[in-house]
C-alpha positions as CSV (number, residue, x, y, z in Angstrom):
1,X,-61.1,333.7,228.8
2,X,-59.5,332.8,232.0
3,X,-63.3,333.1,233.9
4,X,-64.4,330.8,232.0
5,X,-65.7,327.1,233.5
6,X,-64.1,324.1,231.6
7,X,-67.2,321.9,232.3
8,X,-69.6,321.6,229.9
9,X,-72.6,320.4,231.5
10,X,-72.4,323.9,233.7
11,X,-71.7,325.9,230.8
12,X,-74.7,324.4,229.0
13,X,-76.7,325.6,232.3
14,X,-75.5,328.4,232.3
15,X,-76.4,329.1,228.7
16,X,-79.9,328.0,229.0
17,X,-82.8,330.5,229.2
18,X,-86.1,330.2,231.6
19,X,-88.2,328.8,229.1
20,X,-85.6,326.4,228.6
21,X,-85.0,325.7,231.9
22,X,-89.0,325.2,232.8
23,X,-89.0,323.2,229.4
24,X,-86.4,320.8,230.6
25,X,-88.4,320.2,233.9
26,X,-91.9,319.4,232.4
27,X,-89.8,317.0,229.6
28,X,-87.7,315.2,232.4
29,X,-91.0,315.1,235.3
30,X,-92.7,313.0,232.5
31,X,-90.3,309.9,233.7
32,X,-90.1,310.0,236.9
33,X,-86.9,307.0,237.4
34,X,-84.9,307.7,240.6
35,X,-82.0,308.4,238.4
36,X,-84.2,311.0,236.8
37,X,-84.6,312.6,240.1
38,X,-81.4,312.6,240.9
39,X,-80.4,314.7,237.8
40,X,-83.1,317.4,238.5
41,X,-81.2,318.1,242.3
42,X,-78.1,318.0,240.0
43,X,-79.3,320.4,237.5
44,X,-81.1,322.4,240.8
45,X,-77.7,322.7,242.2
46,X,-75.5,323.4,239.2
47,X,-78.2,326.5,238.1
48,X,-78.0,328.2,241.5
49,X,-73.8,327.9,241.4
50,X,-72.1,330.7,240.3
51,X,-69.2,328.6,239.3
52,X,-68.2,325.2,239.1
53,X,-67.1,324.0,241.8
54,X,-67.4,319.7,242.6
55,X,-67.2,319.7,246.2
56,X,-69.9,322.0,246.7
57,X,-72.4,320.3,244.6
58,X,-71.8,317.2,246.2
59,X,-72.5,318.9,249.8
60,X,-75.2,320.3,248.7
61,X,-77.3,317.0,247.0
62,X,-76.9,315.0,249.2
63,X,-78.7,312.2,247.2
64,X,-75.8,312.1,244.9
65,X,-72.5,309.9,245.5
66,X,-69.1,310.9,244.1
67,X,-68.9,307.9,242.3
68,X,-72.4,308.6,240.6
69,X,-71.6,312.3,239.4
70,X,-69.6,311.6,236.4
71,X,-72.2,309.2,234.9
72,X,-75.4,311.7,236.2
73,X,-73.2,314.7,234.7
74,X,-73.6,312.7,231.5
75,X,-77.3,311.7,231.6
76,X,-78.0,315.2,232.9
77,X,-76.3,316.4,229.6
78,X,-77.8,314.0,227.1
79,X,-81.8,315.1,228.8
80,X,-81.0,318.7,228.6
81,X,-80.0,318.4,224.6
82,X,-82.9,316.0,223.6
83,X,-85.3,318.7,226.0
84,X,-83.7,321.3,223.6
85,X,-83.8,319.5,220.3
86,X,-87.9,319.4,221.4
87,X,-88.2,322.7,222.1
88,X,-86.5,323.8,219.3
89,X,-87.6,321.8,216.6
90,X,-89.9,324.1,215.1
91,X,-87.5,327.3,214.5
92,X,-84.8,325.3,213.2
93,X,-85.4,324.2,209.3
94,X,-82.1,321.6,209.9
95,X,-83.8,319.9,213.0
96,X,-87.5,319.6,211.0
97,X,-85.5,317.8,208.2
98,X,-83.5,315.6,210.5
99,X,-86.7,314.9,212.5
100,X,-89.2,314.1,209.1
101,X,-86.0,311.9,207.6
102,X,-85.6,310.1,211.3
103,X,-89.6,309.4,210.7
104,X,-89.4,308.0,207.6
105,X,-86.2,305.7,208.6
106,X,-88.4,304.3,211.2
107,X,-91.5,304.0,208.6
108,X,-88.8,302.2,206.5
109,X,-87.8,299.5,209.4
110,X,-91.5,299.1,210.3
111,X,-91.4,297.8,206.5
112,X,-94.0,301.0,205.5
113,X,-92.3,301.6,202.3
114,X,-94.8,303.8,200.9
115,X,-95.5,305.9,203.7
116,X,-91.2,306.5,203.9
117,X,-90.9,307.2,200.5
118,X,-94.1,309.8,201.1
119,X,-92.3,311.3,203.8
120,X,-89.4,311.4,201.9
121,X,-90.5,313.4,199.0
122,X,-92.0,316.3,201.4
123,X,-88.7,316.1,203.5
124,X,-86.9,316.5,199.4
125,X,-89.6,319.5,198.4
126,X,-89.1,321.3,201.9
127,X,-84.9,321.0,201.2
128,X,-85.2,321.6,197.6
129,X,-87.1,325.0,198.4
130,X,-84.8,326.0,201.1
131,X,-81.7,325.4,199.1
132,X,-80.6,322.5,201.4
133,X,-79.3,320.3,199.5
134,X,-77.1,318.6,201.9
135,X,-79.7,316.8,203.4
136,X,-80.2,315.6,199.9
137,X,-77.7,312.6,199.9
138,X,-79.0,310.8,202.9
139,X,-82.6,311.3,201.3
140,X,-81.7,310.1,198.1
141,X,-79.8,307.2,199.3
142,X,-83.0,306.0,201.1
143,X,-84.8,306.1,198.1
144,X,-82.9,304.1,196.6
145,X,-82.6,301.8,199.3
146,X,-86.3,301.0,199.5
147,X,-86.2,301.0,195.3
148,X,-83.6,298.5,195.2
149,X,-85.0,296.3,197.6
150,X,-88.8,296.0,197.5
151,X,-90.9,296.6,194.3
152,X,-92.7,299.5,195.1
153,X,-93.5,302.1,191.8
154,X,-94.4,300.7,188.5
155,X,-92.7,303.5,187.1
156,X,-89.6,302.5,184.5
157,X,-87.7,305.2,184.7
158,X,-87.5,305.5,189.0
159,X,-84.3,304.1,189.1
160,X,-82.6,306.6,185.9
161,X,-84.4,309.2,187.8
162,X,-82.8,308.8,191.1
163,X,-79.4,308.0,190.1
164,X,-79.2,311.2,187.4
165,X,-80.6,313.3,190.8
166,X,-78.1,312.0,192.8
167,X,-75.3,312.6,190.4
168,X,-76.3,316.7,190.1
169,X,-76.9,316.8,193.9
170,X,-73.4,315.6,194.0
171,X,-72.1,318.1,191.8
172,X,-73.8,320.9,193.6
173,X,-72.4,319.9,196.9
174,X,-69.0,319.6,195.7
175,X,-68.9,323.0,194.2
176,X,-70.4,324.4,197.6
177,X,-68.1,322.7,199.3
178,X,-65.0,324.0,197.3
179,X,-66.2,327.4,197.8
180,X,-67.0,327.8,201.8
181,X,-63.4,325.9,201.9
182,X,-62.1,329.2,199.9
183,X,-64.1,331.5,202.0
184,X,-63.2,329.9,205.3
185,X,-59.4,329.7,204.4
186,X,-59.3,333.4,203.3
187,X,-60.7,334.6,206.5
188,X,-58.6,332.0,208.4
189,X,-55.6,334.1,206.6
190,X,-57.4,337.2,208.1
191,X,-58.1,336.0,211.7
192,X,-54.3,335.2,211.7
193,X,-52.9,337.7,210.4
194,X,-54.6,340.7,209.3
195,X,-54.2,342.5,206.3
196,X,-51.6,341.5,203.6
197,X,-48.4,343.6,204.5
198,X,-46.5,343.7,201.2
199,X,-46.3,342.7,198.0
200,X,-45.4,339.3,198.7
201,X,-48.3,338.6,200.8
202,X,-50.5,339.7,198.7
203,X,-48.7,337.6,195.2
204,X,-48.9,334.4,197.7
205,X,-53.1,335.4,198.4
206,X,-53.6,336.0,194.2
207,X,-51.7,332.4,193.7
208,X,-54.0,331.2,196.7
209,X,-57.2,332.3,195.0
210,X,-55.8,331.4,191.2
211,X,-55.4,327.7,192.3
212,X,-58.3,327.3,194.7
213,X,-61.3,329.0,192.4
214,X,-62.7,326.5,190.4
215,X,-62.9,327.1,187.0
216,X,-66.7,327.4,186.7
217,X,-67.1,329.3,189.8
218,X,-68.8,332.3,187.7
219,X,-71.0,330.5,185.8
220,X,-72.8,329.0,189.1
221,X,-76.2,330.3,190.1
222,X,-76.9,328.9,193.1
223,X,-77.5,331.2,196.3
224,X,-74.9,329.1,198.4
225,X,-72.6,329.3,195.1
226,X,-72.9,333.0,195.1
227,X,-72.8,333.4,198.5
228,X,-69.8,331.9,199.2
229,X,-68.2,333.4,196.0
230,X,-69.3,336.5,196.9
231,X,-67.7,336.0,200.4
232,X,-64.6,334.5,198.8
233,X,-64.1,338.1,196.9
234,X,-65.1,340.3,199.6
235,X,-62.3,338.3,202.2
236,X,-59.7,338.8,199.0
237,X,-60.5,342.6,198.8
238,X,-60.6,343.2,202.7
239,X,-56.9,341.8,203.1
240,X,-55.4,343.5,200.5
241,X,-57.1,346.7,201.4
242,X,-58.7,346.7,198.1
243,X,-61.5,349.0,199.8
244,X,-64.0,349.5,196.8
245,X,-63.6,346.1,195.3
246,X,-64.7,345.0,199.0
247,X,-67.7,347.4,199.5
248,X,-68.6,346.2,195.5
249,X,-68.8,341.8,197.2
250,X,-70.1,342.9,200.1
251,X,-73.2,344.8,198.7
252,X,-73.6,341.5,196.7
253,X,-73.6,339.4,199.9
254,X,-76.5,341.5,201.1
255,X,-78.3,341.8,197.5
256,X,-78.4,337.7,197.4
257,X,-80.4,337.8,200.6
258,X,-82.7,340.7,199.2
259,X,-83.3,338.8,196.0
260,X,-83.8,335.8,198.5
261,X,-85.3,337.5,201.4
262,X,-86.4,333.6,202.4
263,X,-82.8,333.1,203.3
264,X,-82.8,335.1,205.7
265,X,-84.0,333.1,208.1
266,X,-82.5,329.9,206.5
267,X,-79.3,331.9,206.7
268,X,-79.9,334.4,209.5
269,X,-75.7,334.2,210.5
270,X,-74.7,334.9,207.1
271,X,-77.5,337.8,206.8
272,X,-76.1,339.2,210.3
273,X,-72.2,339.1,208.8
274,X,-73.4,340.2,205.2
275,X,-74.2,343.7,207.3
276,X,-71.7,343.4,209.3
277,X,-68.8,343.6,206.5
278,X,-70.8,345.9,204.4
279,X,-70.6,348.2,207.2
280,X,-67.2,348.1,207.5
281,X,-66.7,348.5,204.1
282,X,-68.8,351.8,204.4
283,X,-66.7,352.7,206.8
284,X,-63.7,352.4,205.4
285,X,-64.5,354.0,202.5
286,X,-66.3,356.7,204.7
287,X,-69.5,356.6,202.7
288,X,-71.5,358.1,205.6
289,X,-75.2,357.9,204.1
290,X,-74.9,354.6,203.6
291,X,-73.1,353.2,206.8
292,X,-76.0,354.6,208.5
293,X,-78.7,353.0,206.0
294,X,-77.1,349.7,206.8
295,X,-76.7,350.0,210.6
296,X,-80.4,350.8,210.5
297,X,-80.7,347.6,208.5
298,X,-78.9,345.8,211.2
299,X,-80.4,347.3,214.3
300,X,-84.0,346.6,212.8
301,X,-83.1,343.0,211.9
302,X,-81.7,342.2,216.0
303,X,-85.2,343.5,217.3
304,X,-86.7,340.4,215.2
305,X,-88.5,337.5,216.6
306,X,-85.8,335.4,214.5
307,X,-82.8,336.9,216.4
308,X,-84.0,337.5,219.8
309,X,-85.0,333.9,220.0
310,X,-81.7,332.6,219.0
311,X,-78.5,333.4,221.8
312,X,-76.3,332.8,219.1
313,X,-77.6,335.8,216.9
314,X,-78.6,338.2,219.4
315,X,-75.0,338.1,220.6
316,X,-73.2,338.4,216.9
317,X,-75.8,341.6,216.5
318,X,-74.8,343.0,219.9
319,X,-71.2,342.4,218.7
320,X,-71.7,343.4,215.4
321,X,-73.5,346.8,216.0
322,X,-71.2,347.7,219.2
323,X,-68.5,347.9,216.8
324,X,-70.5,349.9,213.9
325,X,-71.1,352.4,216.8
326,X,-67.8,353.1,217.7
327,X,-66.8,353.3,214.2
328,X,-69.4,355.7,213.8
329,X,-67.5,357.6,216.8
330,X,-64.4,357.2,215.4
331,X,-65.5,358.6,211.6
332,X,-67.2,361.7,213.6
333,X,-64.7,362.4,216.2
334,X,-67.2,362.6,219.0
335,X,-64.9,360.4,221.5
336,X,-66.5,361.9,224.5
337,X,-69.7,360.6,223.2
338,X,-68.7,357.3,222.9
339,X,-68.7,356.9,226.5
340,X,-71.4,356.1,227.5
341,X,-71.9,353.1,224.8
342,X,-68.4,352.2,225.8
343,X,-70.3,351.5,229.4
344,X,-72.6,349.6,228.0
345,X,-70.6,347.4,226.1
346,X,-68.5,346.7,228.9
347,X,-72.2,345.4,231.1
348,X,-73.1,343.4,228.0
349,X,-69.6,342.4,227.5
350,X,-69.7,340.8,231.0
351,X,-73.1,339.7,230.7
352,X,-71.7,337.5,227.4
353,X,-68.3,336.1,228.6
354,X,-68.8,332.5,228.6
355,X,-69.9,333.1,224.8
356,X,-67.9,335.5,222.8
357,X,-64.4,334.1,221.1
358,X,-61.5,336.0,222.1
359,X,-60.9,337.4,218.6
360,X,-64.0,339.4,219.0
361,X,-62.8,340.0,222.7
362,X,-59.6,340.9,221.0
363,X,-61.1,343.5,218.3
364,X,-63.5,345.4,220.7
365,X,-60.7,345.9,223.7
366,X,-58.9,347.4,220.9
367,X,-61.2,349.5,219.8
368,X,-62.3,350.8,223.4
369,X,-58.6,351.1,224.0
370,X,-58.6,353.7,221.1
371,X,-62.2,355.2,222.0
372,X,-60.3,356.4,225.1
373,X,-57.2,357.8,223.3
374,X,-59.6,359.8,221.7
375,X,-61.3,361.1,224.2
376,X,-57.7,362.0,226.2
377,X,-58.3,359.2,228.8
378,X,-54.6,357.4,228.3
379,X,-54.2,355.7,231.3
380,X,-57.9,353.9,230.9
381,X,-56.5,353.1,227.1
382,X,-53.7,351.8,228.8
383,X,-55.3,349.0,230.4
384,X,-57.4,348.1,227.9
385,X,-54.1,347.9,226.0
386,X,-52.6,346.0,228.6
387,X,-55.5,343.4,227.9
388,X,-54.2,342.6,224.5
389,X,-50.3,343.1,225.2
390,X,-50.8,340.5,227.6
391,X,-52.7,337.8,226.7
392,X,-51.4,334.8,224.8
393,X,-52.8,333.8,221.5
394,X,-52.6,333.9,218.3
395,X,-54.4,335.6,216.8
396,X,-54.5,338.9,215.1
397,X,-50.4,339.9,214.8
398,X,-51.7,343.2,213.2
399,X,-53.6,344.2,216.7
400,X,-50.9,342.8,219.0
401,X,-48.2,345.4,217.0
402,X,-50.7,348.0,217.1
403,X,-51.6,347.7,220.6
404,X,-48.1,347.9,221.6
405,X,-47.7,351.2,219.2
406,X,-50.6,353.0,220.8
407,X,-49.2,351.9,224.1
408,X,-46.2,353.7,223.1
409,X,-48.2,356.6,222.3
410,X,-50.0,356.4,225.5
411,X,-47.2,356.8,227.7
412,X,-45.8,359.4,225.7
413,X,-48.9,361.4,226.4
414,X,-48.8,361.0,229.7
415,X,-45.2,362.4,229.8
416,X,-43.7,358.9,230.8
417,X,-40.6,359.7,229.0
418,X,-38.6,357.3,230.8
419,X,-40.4,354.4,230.1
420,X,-40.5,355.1,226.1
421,X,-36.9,354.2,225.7
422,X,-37.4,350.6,226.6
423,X,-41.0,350.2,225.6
424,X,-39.7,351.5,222.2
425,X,-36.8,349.0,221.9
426,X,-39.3,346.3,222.7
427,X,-41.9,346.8,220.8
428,X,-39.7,347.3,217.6
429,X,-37.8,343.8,218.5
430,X,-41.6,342.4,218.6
431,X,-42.9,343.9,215.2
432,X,-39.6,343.0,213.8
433,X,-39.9,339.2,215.0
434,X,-43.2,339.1,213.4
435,X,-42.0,340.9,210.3
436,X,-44.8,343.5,210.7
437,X,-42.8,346.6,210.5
438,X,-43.6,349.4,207.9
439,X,-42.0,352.5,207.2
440,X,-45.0,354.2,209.3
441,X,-43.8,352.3,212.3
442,X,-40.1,352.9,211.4
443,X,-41.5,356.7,211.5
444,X,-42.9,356.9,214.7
445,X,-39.8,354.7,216.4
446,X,-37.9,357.6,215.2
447,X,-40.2,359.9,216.4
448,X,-40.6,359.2,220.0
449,X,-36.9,358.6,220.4
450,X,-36.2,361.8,219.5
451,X,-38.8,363.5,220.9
452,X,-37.9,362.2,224.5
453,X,-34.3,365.2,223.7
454,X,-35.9,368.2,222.4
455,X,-37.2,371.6,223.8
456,X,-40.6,372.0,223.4
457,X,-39.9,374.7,220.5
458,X,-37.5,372.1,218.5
459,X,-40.7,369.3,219.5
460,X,-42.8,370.9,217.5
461,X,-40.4,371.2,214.4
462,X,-39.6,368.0,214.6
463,X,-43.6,366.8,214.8
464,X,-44.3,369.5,211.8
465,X,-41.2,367.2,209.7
466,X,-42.9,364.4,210.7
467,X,-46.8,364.7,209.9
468,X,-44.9,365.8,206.3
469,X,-43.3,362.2,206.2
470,X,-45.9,360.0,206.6
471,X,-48.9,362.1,204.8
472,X,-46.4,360.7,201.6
473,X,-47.3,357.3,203.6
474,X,-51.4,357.0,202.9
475,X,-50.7,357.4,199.5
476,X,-48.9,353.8,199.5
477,X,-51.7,351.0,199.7
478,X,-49.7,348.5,202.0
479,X,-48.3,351.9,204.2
480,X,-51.7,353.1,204.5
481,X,-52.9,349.9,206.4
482,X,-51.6,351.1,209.6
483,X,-53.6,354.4,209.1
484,X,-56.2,352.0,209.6
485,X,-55.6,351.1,213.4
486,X,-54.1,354.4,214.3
487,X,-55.2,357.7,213.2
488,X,-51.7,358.9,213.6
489,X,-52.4,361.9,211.1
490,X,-55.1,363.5,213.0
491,X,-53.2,363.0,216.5
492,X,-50.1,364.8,215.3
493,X,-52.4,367.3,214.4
494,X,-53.9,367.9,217.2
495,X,-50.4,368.1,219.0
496,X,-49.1,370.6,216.7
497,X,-52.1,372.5,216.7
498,X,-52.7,372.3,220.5
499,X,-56.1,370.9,220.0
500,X,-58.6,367.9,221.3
501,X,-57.8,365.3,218.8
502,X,-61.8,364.7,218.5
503,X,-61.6,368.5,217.0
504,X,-59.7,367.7,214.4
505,X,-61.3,364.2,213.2
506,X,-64.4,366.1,213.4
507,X,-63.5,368.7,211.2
508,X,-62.3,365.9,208.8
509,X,-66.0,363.9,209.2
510,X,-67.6,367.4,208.1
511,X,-65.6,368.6,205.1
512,X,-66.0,364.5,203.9
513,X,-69.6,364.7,204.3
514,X,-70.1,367.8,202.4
515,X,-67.8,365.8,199.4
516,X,-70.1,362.8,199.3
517,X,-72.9,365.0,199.2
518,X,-71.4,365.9,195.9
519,X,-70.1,362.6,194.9
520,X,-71.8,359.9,196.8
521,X,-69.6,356.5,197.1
522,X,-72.6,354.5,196.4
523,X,-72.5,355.3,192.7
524,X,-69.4,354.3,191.7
């Protein structure tokens, strides 16, 4: 994002909490080297700034020459991560492994083979029993270090034993391996561009997934095998708006950790997105019960020692649940509602800047964009819209079409009938150039263009023709995608019924949840 400091060292600063910060101080005071001193003014300085800005600092510590600060920069760095790697040691699984194997490499060097290969097998047990095995190799390889060079065991078999265990470790890693690859790629393909758009995109993912699965991939029954298969399926599904077969992986994501409620702190990330997707997978399949049951999950989960203490998964829940909330606004039509947790992201939003990717930034200024549709608020849409429309990336083509459609519809709300002509043409020349266009879109081009001519009698004729046209759309699984970002159907409604749109969506949310209450999703 453009407010964003390059420099690392201040966005570390500015990323560390107080009991980080008084950490730091206590672990730097203990060597008390004029350089050391130095870097405490600097990191004094750089935690007061607002923004980074060289001249300043140096003004300010007056200690410090300009031709010292790159070099302190980098100490001051270097201090701040080893402070961290203290203070963090004990809820982080990956640093106790790397900090018992460091111990028993030193052992090793000191020539205290038995007391490294002692440390070693508890490092081995403590991996072993948190699935880990990619610490394994490095372990293993010490072992056989020490066995190949100094006659420690009297055992015959040490040297079959560790070459067989190294062999299936191998194995193991290499199927895990080839599955997060699959995952990763699929929701690369996803993060790009959206969901498949016709049947070509979606014979090119089937091909994708028929070459890159590996043969055995079912018969695995690891929980990282699983879990990334399970991911690998649920990323399939999502993109070709295969709905139910999405819900179906996603519940297994989730199940994996239930089986393995241990992993959910080994794996807290993948636990957080787990709920996340199975929530949208609720949601898209508007199981109402359940969406709820599983945002509970989620909200419970953030309040947890194991998430507050970790910026990285308080923010993904904050993320993660801000956008379950406003799909729970948009399933129940209560737009005016959702105003007041649109404020609140917005504060949080700000609050997160220097953290939050701009494909998340992307996804939620759409969303809020739409939120204020809903609730009739088109100019405040607008430049939310305008937030998308005009930044450059590339990612997500499906959002930047559909940001410039409900832009469209925006301005044709507010009357703006002379700017619809020329947003129209460019906005079909973009979707064209990115060879996004469906016959929805094609629809509402056609729509808006003649809609700009007619009397208001002859309008609504002409809006009755065309809520007829594309209800034959949703029918059509790569027409009903756009459904998906705009709610056209209900808003055409509204206009030919000369109601709030929020009316109409809630009517919809009520007669759906009197159906589920007589077929519930969750059984099929």
């Amino acid at each position: 994002m453009s407010n964003r400091s390059t420099d690392i060292l201040f966005q570390l600063i500015r990323s560390l909490e107080k009991a980080e910060k008084r950490h730091f101080k206590l672990y730097i005071n203990r060597n008390s080297s004029n350089e050391n001193l130095k870097i405490v003014q600097l990191f004094d300085a750089l935690d007061k700034a607002k923004e980074y800005d060289e001249k300043l600092i140096l003004r300010k510590v007056t200690d410090i020459q300009k031709a010292q600060l790159s070099n302190l920069k980098a100490h001051l760095y270097k201090q701040i991560l080893a402070s961290l790697r203290l203070l963090k040691s004990a809820d982080s699984l990956d640093l106790q492994l790397n900090e018992q194997f460091d111990y028993a490499h030193i052992l090793y060097k000191k020539g205290l083979f038995l007391q490294s290969l002692k440390i070693l097998e508890k490092v081995k047990a403590l991996a072993n029993a948190n699935q880990k095995y990619s610490f394994l190799p490095q372990i293993i390889n010490l072992e056989k270090r020490i066995e190949a060079l100094h006659i420690t065991r009297s055992m015959e078999d040490r040297a079959e034993s560790l070459s067989m265990e190294a062999i299936e470790v191998s194995k193991h890693i290499d199927m895990v391996a080839r599955l997060s690859n699959l995952s990763l790629l699929l929701y690369s393909w996803y993060i790009k561009n959206g969901h498949a758009r016709n049947e070509q995109d979606e014979d090119k993912l089937k091909e994708f997934l028929k070459t890159q699965l590996p043969d055995d991939a079912w018969e695995q029954t690891g929980f990282y095998e699983r879990m990334y298969l399970y991911q690998s399926y649920a990323w399939y599904a999502f993109i070709r708006r295969d709905f139910l077969m999405y819900y179906r992986y996603s519940q297994k994501w989730i199940n994996l950790f239930h089986e393995n409620p241990l992993m959910k702190r080994v794996e807290t990330g993948h636990y957080i997105k787990g709920l996340h997707n199975l929530l949208n997978a609720h949601f898209d399949i508007r199981n109402y019960k359940k969406f709820q049951e599983t945002l509970l999950e989620l909200e419970a989960f953030s309040k947890t020692d194991r998430v507050q203490e970790n910026e990285n998964f308080r923010i993904h829940s904050f993320i993660y649940i801000s956008q379950a909330k406003m799909n729970q606004h948009f399933m129940t039509g209560s737009f005016e509602q959702s105003m007041s947790l649109v404020k609140e992201i917005e504060d949080r939003l700000k609050d997160y800047e220097m953290f939050i990717d701009n494909h998340r930034v992307l996804v939620l200024n759409y969303k809020i964009a739409t939120l204020y549709f809903g609730n009739n608020d088109f100019e405040k849409s607008i430049d939310y819209l305008h937030k998308i429309i005009h930044q450059s990336t590339d990612l997500r083509y499906d959002l930047q079409c559909y940001a410039r459609l409900l832009h469209l519809l925006a301005h044709f709300e507010l009357g703006n009938h002379d700017l619809i002509e020329h947003l129209a043409k460019s906005v079909y020349r973009y979707m064209a150039k990115m060879k996004n266009t469906t016959a929805l879109e094609r629809e509402m081009f056609k729509f808006l263009r003649q809609a700009m001519n007619l009397s208001r009698y002859q309008l609504k004729e002409e809006m009755v023709s065309f809520l007829e046209r594309i209800k034959v759309l949703e029918k059509n699984r790569f027409e009903n995608r756009s459904f998906a970002y705009l709610d056209v159907v209900s808003w055409i409604e509204s206009k030919i019924q000369n109601r709030k749109m929020s009316e109409i969506v809630q009517e919809k949310y009520k007669k759906g949840l009197q159906k589920k209450q007589l077929t519930p999703i969750s059984g099929l």
